[in-house]
C-alpha positions in Angstrom: -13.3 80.0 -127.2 -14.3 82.9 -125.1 -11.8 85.3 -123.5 -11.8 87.3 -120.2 -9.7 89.4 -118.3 -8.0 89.1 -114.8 -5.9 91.7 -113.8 -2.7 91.5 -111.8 0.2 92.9 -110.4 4.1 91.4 -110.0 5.1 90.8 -106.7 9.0 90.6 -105.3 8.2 89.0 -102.3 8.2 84.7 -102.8 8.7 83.5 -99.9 5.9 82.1 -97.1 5.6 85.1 -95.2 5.0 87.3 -98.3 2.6 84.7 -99.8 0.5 84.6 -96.3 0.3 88.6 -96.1 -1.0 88.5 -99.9 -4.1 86.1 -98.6 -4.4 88.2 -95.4 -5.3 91.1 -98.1 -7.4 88.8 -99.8 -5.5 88.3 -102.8 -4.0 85.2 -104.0 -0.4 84.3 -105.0 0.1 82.8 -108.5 2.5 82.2 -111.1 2.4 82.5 -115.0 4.7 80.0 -116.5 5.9 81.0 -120.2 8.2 79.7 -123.0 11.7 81.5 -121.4 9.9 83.1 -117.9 7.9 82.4 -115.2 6.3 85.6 -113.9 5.0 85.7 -110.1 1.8 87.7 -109.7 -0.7 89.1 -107.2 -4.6 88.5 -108.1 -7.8 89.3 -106.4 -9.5 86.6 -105.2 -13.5 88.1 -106.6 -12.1 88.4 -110.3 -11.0 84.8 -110.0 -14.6 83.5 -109.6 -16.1 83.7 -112.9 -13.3 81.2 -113.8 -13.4 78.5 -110.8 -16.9 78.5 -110.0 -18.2 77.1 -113.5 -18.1 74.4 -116.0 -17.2 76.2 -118.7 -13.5 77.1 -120.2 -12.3 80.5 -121.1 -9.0 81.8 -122.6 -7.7 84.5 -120.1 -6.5 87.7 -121.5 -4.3 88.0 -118.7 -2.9 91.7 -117.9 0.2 92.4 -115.6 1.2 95.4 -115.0 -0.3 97.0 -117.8 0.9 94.2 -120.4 -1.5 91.6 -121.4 -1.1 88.0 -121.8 -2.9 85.3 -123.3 -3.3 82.6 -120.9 -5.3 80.1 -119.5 -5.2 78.4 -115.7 -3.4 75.6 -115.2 -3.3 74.6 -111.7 -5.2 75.6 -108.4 -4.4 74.8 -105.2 -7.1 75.3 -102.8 -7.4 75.3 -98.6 -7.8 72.0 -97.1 -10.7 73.2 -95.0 -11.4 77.3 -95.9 -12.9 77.9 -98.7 -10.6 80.2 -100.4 -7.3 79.4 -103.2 -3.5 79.1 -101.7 -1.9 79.8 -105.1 -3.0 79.3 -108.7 -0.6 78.7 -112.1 -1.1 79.8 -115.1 -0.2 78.9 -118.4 1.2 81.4 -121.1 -0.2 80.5 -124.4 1.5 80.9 -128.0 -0.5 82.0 -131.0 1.8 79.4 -133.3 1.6 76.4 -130.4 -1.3 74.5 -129.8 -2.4 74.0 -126.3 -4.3 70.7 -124.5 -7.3 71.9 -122.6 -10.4 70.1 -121.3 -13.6 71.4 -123.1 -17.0 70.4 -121.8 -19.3 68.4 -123.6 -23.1 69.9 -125.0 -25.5 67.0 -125.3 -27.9 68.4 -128.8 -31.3 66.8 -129.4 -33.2 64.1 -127.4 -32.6 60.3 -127.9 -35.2 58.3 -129.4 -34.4 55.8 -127.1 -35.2 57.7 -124.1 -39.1 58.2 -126.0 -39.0 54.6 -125.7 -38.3 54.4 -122.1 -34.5 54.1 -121.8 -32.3 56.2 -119.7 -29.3 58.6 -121.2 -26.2 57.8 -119.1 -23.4 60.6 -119.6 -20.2 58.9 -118.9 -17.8 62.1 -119.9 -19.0 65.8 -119.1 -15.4 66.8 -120.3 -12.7 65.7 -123.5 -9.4 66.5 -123.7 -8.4 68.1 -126.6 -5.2 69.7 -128.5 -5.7 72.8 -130.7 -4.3 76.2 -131.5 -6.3 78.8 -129.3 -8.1 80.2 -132.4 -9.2 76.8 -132.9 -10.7 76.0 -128.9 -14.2 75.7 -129.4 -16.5 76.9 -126.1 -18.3 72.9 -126.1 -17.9 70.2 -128.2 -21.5 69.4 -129.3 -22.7 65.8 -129.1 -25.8 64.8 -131.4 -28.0 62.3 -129.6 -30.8 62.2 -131.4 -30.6 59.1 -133.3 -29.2 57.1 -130.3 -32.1 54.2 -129.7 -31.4 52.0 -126.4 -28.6 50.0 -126.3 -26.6 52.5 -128.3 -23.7 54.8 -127.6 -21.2 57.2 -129.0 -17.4 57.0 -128.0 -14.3 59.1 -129.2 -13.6 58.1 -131.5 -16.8 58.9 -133.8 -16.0 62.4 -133.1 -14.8 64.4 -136.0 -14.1 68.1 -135.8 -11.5 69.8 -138.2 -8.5 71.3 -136.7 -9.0 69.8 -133.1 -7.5 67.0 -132.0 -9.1 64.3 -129.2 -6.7 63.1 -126.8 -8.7 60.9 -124.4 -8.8 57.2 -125.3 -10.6 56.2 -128.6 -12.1 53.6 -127.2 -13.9 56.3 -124.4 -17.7 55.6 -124.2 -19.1 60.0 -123.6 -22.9 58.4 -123.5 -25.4 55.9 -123.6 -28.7 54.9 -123.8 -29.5 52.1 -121.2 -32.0 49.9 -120.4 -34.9 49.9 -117.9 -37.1 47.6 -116.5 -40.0 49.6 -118.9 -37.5 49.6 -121.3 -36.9 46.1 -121.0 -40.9 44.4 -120.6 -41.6 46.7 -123.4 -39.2 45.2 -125.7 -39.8 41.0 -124.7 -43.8 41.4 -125.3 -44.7 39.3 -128.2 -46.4 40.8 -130.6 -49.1 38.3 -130.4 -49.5 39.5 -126.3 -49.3 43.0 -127.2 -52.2 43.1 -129.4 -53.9 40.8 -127.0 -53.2 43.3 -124.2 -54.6 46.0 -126.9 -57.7 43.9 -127.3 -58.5 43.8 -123.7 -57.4 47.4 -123.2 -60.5 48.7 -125.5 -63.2 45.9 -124.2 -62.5 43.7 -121.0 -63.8 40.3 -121.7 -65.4 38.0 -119.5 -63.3 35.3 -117.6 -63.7 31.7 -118.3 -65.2 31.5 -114.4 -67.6 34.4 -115.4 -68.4 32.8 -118.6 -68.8 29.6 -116.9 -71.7 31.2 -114.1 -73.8 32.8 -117.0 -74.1 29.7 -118.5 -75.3 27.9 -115.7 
C-alpha cells in the first residue's frame, strides 16, 4: 500500500480554547494514539486533502517534530454545517502487528452477462481486511469476467495470501442482474427465435394479405 507524508507539530495547549485558536489558523487539532502514548498534534488542514477527499487508502508516514511515524487515520470528525475537520485520530502502526483497514474494491474485466444484456450491481466498494502493513495491498482486484446473469461473487471466494477478510463470508461484493432485455431474451423459444430470424431477413405476407391476392 502506498505511503504519504503529513507533517505536524506537538501542541501543549488541549483544552477548547487552544483547540478553537488552532482552526482559527487553519490547522486542525488531532491526536496519534500509540502502543504506551497518545501524542497530541497540530496539522494543516491543505496537506490533509489528498487523504479525505478520495477513495483510495494510504499508509501515512507521519512526521512530528522532526520524528516520523508510520500511521494511518483512524477517525475524523468533521463540522456539522462548514466544511472544514474539528479534530482527526490517528493510528500508530507496528511493523510486527497487523492492522484492520478498509481497502477499496477494483472491479477487472467486463461480465459476459452484461454482453448479454444484464446489469453489474456493486453491492461493496470497500472490504475489511487484517494484514501487516507490508502486506496492505492499494485495491483488492475482483475478476468479473466470467460472471453470466444471475451470478455473483461474495467473500468468501476471495483468496489472497497473507491478508485476511473480515466482513461476513456470506457478503455478496457484485452481481449480475436481470433486465427486462435480459429477461425476453432468455424466455424466447428457440422455435420463435428462429421464426423472428425468418421474418427479420424476408417479411411474409399475412394471412389477410394472402387471402386478397387470391381473390
Amino acid at each position: 500500500m502506498k505511503s504519504l507524508k503529513i507533517t505536524s507539530q506537538k501542541r501543549e495547549d488541549l483544552g477548547k480554547k487552544g483547540a478553537k485558536k488552532l482552526r482559527e489558523q487553519g490547522l486542525v487539532p488531532g491526536v496519534l494514539y500509540g502502543k504506551d502514548e497518545v501524542t497530541h498534534l497540530a496539522l494543516s488542514f491543505s496537506d490533509l486533502r489528498p487523504f479525505v477527499y478520495t477513495p483510495n487508502v494510504f499508509l501515512i508516514d507521519l512526521e512530528i517534530d522532526g520524528e516520523v511515524h508510520k500511521a494511518m487515520i483512524q477517525d475524523i470528525q468533521w463540522h456539522p454545517v462548514e466544511e472544514h475537520i474539528l479534530h482527526i485520530d490517528f493510528l500508530k502502526i507496528e511493523a510486527d502487528k497487523p492492522v484492520k483497514i478498509g481497502v477499496p474494491v477494483e472491479l477487472v474485466g467486463t461480465a459476459k452477462g452484461i454482453k448479454a444484456g444484464g446489469k453489474l450491481k456493486m453491492n461493496m466498494r470497500k472490504l475489511r481486511v487484517k494484514a501487516l502493513a507490508e502486506n496492505l495491498p492499494d485495491t483488492i482486484k475482483v475478476d468479473i469476467t466470467k460472471l453470466g446473469i444471475g451470478d455473483s461473487i461474495k467473500v468468501s471466494e476471495l483468496k489472497l495470501d497473507n491478508l485476511e477478510f473480515l466482513d461476513n463470508k456470506s457478503n455478496l461484493i457484485v452481481a449480475v442482474i436481470s433486465t427486462r432485455v435480459a429477461k425476453s431474451a432468455m424466455s424466447l423459444p428457440e422455435d420463435e427465435e428462429e421464426e423472428g430470424a425468418e421474418r427479420s431477413e424476408g417479411e411474409p405476407e399475412s394471412s389477410e394479405s394472402a387471402e386478397s391476392s387470391e381473390q
